[in-house]
N, C-alpha and C positions, 0 to 999 in steps of 0.2 A: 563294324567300325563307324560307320555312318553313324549311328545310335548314340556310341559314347560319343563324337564329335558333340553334338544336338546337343546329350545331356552335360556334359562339361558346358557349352555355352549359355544352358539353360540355368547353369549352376552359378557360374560367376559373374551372371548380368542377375541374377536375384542377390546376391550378396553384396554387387557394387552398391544396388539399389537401396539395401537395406542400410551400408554406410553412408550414405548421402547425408547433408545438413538437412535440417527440419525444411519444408516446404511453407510450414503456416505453424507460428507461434516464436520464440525466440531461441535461439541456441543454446543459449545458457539461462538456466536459471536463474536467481537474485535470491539469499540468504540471509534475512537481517539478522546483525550482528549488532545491534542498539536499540538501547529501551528509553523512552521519551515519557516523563511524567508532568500531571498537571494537578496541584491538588484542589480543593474546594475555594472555593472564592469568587472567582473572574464569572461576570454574567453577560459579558462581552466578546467579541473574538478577538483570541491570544493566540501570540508565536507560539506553538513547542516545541518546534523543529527550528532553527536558524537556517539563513543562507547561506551556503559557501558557494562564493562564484566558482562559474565551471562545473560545478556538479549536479548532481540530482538526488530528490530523496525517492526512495519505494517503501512502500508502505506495505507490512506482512500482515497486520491486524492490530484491534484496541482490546482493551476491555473499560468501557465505561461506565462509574457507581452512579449512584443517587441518593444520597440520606435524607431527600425530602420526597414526597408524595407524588408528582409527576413533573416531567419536564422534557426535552429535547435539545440533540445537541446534533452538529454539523461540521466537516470538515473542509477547508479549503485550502489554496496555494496561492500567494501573492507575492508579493516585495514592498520593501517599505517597513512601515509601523505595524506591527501587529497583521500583516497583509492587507496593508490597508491602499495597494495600487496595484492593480491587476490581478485584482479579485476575481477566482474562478472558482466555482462550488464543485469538490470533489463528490461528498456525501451531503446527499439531502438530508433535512432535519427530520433525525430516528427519534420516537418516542423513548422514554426512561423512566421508569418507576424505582420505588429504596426496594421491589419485592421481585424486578425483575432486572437483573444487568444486563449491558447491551455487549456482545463478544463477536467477534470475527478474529480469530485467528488462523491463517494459511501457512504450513511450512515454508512457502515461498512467495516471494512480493507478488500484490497481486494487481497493487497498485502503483502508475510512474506519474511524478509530478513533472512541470516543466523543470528542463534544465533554469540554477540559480533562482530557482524558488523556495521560498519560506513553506512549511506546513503550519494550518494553524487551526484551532478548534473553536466551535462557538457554542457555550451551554447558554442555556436558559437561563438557569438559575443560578443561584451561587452556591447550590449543593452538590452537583458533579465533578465528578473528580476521574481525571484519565491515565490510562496507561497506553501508550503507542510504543509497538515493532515495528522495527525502520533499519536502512539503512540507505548508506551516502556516499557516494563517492561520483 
C-alpha cells in the first residue's frame, strides 16, 4: 500500500509540473497575421509599419530584394516621421545583393518593438524592395 501511496504522489506531482506555465520564454505565442510592403525607391529610412497607440508591432520575418549590385538595409522602431524620434536599431545593416535575397522567416514573432512604435526600414539604395510579417495589436 505504501508503494501505491509513493507512486500516486509520484504521479500527480510529475503531471501538475508538466501543466505548469512556461518558466522562461512567453506563454503564448504571437502569429503574424499581416504583411507589410516596401517597394524600390526610398534610399532613406521609411515607416512600413505605422503607430497605433497602445499597441505593439512583432515582427515574424522579411524577405528583402535588390535589383542593383550590392547594398544593405536595417530595421528600426521610433515615433514621429519616418521614426525619426526615438530611434532604436532593431537590425543592423545586412548586406544585399540582386544574386542573393535576404529572408528570415519564423512561424512566430520573433521579434517585439516597443509598445506605440512605428517599424521602419532603411536601404541603401533605391533598388530594395521589402516584404515584412507582422503583427499588431
Amino acid at each position: 500500500m505504501r508503494k501505491l501511496c509513493a507512486a500516486l504522489l509520484l504521479f500527480f506531482g510529475l503531471a501538475s509540473a508538466a501543466l505548469a506555465e512556461n518558466l522562461v520564454g512567453p506563454t503564448n505565442v504571437v502569429l503574424c497575421n499581416k504583411i507589410a510592403t516596401l517597394a524600390v525607391g526610398p534610399s532613406t529610412i521609411t515607416q512600413i509599419v505605422p503607430v497605433v497607440t497602445g499597441q505593439t508591432i512583432f515582427v515574424c520575418g522579411w524577405e528583402v530584394t535588390n535589383t542593383g549590385a550590392t547594398g544593405t538595409f536595417s530595421l528600426s522602431s521610433g515615433t514621429g516621421s519616418n521614426c525619426g524620434t526615438g530611434t532604436a536599431l532593431i537590425i543592423p545593416a545586412l548586406n544585399i545583393t540582386n544574386t542573393a535575397p535576404s529572408v528570415d522567416r519564423q512561424q512566430y514573432a520573433t521579434i517585439q518593438l516597443p509598445q506605440s512604435a512605428a517599424l521602419c526600414v532603411t536601404p541603401s539604395v533605391a533598388t530594395i524592395a521589402f516584404v515584412i510579417w507582422y503583427a499588431q495589436f
